[in-house]
N, C-alpha and C positions, 0 to 999 in steps of 0.2 A: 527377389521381390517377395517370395512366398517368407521367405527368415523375416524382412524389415515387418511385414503385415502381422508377424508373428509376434515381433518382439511390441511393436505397437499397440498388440491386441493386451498381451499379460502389463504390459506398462499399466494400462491404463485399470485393470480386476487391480492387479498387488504393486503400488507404487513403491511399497518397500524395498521387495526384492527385487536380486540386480539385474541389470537386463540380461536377454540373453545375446550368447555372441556372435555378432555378427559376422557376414560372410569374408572371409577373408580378399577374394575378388573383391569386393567393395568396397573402395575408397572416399565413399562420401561423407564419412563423420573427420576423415582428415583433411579432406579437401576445405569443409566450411567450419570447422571448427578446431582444426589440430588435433584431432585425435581426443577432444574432450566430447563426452554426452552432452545431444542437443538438450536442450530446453524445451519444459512441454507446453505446449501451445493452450490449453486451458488449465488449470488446479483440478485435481484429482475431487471428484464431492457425488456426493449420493441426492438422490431426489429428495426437496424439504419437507415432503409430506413423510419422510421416515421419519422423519426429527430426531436426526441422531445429533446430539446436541455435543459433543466434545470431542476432542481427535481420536480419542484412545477410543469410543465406539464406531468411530470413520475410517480406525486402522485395522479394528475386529473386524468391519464390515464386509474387510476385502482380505481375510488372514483364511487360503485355499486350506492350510492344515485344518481349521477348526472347521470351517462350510457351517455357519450362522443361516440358522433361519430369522429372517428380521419381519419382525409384523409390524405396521404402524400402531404409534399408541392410541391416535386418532384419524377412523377412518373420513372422515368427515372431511377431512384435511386436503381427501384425494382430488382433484380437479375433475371435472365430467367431461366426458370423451378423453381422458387420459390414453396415451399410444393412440390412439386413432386420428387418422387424418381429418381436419376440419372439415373440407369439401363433401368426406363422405359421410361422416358420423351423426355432424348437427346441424347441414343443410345440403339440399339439392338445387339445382335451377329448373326448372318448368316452363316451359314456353306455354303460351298463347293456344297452338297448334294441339300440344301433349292435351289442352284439358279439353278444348271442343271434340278431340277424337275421343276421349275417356268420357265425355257425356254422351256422345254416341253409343256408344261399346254399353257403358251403364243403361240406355234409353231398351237397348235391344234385350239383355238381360232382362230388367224389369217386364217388359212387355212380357218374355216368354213365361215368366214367373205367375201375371195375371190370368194368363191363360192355364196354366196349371192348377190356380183356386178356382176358377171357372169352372174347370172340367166336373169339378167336383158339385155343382149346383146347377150346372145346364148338360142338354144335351150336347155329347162331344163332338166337334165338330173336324175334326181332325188339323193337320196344319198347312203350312204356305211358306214357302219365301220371302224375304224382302229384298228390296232396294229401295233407299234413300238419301235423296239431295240435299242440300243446307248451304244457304248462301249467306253467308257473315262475314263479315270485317274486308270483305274486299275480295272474298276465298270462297271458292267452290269446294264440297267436300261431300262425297262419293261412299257409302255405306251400303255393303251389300254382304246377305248372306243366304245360299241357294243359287241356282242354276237362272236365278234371273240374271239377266245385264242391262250395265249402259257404256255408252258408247258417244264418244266426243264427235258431231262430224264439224269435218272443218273445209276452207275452203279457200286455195289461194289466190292473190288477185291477179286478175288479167294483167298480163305485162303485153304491151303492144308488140308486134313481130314482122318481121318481112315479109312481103308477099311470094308467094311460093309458086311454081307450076298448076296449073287448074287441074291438071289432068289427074296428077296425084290426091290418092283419096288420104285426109287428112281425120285424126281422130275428134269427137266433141270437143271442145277447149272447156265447154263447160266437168264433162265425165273424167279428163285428164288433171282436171283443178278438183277434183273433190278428193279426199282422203281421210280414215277413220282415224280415230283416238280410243282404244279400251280404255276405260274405266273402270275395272272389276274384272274379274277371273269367276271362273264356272265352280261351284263346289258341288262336285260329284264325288262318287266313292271312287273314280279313277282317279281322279285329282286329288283327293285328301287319302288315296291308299296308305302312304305312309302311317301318316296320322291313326287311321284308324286301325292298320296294324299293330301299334306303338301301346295303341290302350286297350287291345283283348291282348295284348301279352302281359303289357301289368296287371289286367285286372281278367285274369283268367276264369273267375268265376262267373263273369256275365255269360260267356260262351255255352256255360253246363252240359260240356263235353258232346256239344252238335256242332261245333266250328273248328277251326284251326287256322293260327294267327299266321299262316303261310302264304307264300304268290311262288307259284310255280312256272315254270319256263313252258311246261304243257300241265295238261291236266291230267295228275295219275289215277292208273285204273289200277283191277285186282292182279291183272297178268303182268305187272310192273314189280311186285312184292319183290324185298331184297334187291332190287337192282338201284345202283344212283345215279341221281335225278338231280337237275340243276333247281336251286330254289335259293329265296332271300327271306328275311323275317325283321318284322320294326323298321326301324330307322336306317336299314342295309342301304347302300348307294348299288354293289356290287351284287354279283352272283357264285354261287357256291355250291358246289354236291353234298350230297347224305344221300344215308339208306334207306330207301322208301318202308315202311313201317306201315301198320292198319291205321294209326292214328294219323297218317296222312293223305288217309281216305276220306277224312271228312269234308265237308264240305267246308269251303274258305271264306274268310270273312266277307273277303271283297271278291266276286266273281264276276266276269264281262270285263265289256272295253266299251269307248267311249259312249254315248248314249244309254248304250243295252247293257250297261254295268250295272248293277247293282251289291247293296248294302244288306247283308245274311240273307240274298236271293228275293228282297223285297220291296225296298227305297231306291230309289234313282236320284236322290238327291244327300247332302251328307249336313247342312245347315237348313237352321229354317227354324219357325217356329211351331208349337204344339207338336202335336203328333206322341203325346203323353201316354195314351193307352195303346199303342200301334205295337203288334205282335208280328212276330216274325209268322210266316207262312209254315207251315209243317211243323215245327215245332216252337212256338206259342214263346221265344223268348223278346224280354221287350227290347227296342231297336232307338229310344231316348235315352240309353246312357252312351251310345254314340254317337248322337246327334249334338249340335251344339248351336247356339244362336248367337255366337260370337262372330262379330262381321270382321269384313277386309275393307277399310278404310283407305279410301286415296283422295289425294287433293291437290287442288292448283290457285295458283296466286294470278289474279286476274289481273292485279296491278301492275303487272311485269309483261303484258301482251302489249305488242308494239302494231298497233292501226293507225292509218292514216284516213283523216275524216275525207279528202278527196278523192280517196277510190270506191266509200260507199261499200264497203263490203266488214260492215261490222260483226255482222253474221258467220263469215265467213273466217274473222280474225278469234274473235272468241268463239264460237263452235255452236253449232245446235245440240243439248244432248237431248238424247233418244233413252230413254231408259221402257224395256220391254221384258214381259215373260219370255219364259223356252217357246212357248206356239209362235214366236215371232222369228225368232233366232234360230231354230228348227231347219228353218227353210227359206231363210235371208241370209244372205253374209253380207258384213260390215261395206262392205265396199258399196255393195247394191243397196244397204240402207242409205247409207252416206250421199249417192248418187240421187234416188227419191227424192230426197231432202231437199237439195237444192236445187233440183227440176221442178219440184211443185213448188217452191216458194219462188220461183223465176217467173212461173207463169199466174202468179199475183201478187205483184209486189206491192201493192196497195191496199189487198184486202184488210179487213180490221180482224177476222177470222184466221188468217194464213196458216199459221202454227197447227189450229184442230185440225187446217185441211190436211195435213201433213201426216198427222196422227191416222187419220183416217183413210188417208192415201197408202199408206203401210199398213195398215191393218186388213183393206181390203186387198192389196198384192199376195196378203200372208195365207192370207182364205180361199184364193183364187176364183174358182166357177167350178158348177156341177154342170157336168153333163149328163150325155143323155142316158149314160150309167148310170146317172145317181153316184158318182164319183167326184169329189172333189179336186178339181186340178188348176196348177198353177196358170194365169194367164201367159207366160211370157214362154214357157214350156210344157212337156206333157209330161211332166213328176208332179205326183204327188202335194197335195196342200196339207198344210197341218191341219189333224182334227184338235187339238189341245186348245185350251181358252187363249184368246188373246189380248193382253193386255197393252197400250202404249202411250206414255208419256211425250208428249215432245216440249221442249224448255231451250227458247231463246236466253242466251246467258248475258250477252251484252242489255238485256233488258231490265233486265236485274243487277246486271252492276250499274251499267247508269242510274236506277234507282238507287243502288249506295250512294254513288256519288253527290245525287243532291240531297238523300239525306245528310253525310257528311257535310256539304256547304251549309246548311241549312241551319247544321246541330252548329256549325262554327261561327256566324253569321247571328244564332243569337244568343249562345257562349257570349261574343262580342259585346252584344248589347246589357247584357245582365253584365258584365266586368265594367263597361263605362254607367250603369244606372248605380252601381255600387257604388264606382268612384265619386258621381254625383251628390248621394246620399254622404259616402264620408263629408265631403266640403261643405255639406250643407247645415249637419251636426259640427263641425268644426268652425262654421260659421257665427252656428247657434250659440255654441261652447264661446265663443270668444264673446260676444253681445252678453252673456249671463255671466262673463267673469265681470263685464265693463260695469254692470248694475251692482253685482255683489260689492267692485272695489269702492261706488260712489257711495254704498249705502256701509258702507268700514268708513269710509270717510266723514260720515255723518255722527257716525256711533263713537269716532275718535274724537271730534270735536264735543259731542253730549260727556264722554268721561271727562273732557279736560273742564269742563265746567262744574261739573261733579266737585272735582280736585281744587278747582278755585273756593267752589262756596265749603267744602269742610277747612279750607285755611283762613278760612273769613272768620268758621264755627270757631277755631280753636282762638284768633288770637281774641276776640271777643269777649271768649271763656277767659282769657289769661289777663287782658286790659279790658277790665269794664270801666266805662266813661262816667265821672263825677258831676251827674245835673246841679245844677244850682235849684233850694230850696223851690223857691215858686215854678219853676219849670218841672217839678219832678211828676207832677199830675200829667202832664202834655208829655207823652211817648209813641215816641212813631215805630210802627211795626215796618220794617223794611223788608220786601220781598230779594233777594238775591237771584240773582241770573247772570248769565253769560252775554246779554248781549252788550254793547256796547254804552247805550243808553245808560242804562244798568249802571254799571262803572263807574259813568262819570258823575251820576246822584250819588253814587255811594260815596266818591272822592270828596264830591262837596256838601254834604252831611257831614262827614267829617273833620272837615275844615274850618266850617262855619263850629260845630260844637254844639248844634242844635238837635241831634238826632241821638240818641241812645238807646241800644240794642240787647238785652239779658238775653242769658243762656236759656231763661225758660220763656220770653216771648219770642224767640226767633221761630220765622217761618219757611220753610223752602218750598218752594213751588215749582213741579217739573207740569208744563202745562204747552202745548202750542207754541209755536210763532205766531199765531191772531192774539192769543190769551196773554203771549208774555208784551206783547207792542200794545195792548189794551193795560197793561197794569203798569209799565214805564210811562202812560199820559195822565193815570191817577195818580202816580207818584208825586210826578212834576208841579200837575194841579196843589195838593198839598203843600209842597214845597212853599210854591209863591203867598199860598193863603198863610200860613206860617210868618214869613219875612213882612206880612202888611200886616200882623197882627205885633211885633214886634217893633213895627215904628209906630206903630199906634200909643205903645206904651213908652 
């Protein structure tokens, strides 16, 4: 296999030279051709943009003793994107989805940016978290960067069930139907450790030799020196020993675990915005070239959720989200938010308010009561209530998609009517259009018949010019000036003027008269009048 690819490859550089030989095992140039060379499936030829224009340079081309450098004579010649694949060189696909999450990701950027030129004309005010919702095209879409969250609750629907033992204690149906949906991930310096080891290793001088881009399996001390110690660095998955060194006395980038972690012993958070002039604690270095305002986008297609309008639980099919600060999530979990949620909107399903109650139902469980300490404690147990601000959204989603959807009918429904007011308007100009052809062809037909009169009276001019009529002596004083026309009147005095021998016409008293249909039926009764006064003067004589 490896000889034929071989011999196939030089065939095709040096057609001249002769193949080489093949395997003796191999039977296949006798079996389909008797022992003769196949035939090569294309002609041997070089790209047209070389413009090797005669065989004798298409034989140099490929002649391995001499190895020709060939340059095109013209580079112009070369096609663009030449060897590169079309799909990737001169176009990509993009979805819908890719730009609303990059106008996000862009939205987030820019803001932390304003706040940068800020800093520099107001008092600084230091930075925050976000989280933000966007409901377009039928799509929920989820932007969060910081230790904020949100959280999908959902809620499935009663299925009816058999009746059971009384005596057995059965769970809420409503606590057992509730369940969360994350939305977002936490970005702490536990959660982005990777990350943030990734970039004091490449960019070692942020650190200025008070850090060390390590995560140790414990924390080394002086009494550790020379011995090894399990540890990982960057992007490691795994764990690995070394020799503990003074330089791995420093303190580590990312130090703690969940909450109580912190970012060079001083942020608890790893995204976010501001925080531009924020110095590390003890040694004064700044803590925004690790920071980043770049979010975690997630999203869902609301169009694909399957509700049934007689179970009434719309709520419950598309989700409530909850989007909250840490003082919420602190000392909530998703489940017991989730649970809230549709305990207070149970117990008013009619309110016009429901959703703030909700809001405000979690926020005061998050803050619990002081007692008589002067300690803040949760209602429902004796831990601790968060002292941290509390923020909370709560966002009916079927609310807003149904708002899509009649603005979708809406925007189609008079789509529709502007396409038939168009089509209206063509047939009405098409209408018009045919009515201004019917005047234009009657008033061509008017303009047809005024030439052909034209043409009458210059054949009248010329035979006139050619036969001028011989009056007899006493009649040569009495000359009738005859007007020429097309009408038919017209014609038939002229015929019999003619006739009679009584009327004679010179080149220099002819008159033409382009006048009216009143003007020219007013001068064919003068004619006539003439005429008769003429023939009684003639038998008079």
């Amino acid at each position: 296999m490896f000889s034929n690819f071989k011999e196939r490859f030089m065939t095709a550089l040096a057609p001249d030279l002769p193949p080489l030989p093949s395997n003796d095992r191999s039977d296949h140039h006798h079996r389909r051709f008797g022992g003769q060379q196949m035939p090569d499936k294309f002609p041997y030829a070089r790209p047209p943009f070389l413009q090797l224009l005669t065989a004798d340079e298409l034989r140099a081309s490929a002649d391995h003793n001499v190895r020709p450098i060939i340059v095109p004579r013209d580079i112009n010649l070369l096609p663009w994107g030449t060897c590169l694949p079309p799909s990737a060189s001169t176009r990509r696909r993009v979805s819908k989805d890719e730009l609303i999450i990059g106008a996000l990701e862009s939205a987030f950027f820019s803001m932390d940016s304003l706040i940068a030129q800020d800093s520099n004309r107001y008092r600084d005010a230091g930075g925050c978290t976000a989280c933000v919702s966007l409901f377009i095209d039928g799509k929920m879409y989820v932007a969060n960067a910081g230790d904020s969250r949100a959280v999908l609750c959902q809620r499935r629907a009663n299925q009816p069930t058999e009746p059971k033992d009384s005596s057995v204690i059965e769970p809420d149906p409503l606590e057992a139907s509730c369940y969360p949906v994350p939305f977002s991930a936490d970005h702490t310096p536990e959660t982005e450790r990777e990350r943030l080891l990734n970039v004091a290793r490449l960019k070692p001088h942020l650190m200025a030799n008070h850090y060390v881009a390590m995560e140790y399996a414990k924390r080394p001390h002086i009494k550790d020196m020379g011995q090894r110690i399990l540890c990982r660095q960057g992007t490691m998955k795994g764990w690995t020993y070394k020799t503990l060194t003074r330089d791995d006395l420093r303190m580590p980038v990312v130090n703690g675990e969940g909450k109580r972690s912190r970012l060079l012993g001083t942020l608890g958070v790893s995204r976010g915005f501001g925080d531009h002039e924020l110095l590390a604690i003890n040694t004064g270095i700044q803590i925004k070239p690790f920071l980043t305002p770049h979010p975690d986008v997630r999203q869902r297609d609301l169009t694909q959720v399957v509700s049934i309008p007689d179970e009434h639980n719309q709520d419950g099919d598309y989700g409530v989200l909850v989007m909250a600060t840490d003082g919420l999530w602190d000392v909530s979990e998703n489940e017991a938010v989730s649970r809230t949620v549709f305990q207070t909107l149970s117990k008013y399903p009619t309110e016009k308010h429901r959703y703030t109650m909700v809001a405000q139902e979690l926020v005061a469980r998050a803050r619990g009561k002081i007692n008589d300490s002067g300690h803040w404690r949760l209602a429902d147990s004796k831990a601790a209530a968060t002292v941290d601000d509390i923020s909370v959204i709560v966002i009916p989603v079927y609310q807003y998609y149904k708002e899509h959807i009649e603005w979708t009918q809406n925007y189609t429904r008079d789509l529709e009517k502007r396409r038939r007011r168009a089509q209206a308007n063509m047939a009405q100009e098409a209408q018009e259009g045919n009515l201004l052809n019917g005047v234009i062809a009657e008033e061509a037909h008017v303009e047809e018949e005024e030439e052909d009169g034209e043409v009458v009276v210059l054949e009248a001019k010329a035979q006139i010019q050619s036969e001028p009529l011989q009056l007899p002596h006493a009649e040569a004083e009495e000359v009738l000036v005859v007007e020429i026309s097309t009408s038919p009147e017209q014609s038939e005095s002229r015929e019999s003027a003619a006739s009679t021998g009584t009327a004679t016409a010179t080149a220099d008293e002819e008159a033409s008269v382009t006048a009216p249909a009143s003007q020219r039926d007013s001068a064919t009764v003068a004619q006539q009048q003439q005429q008769r006064s003429r023939k009684g003067n003639k038998g008079k004589h």
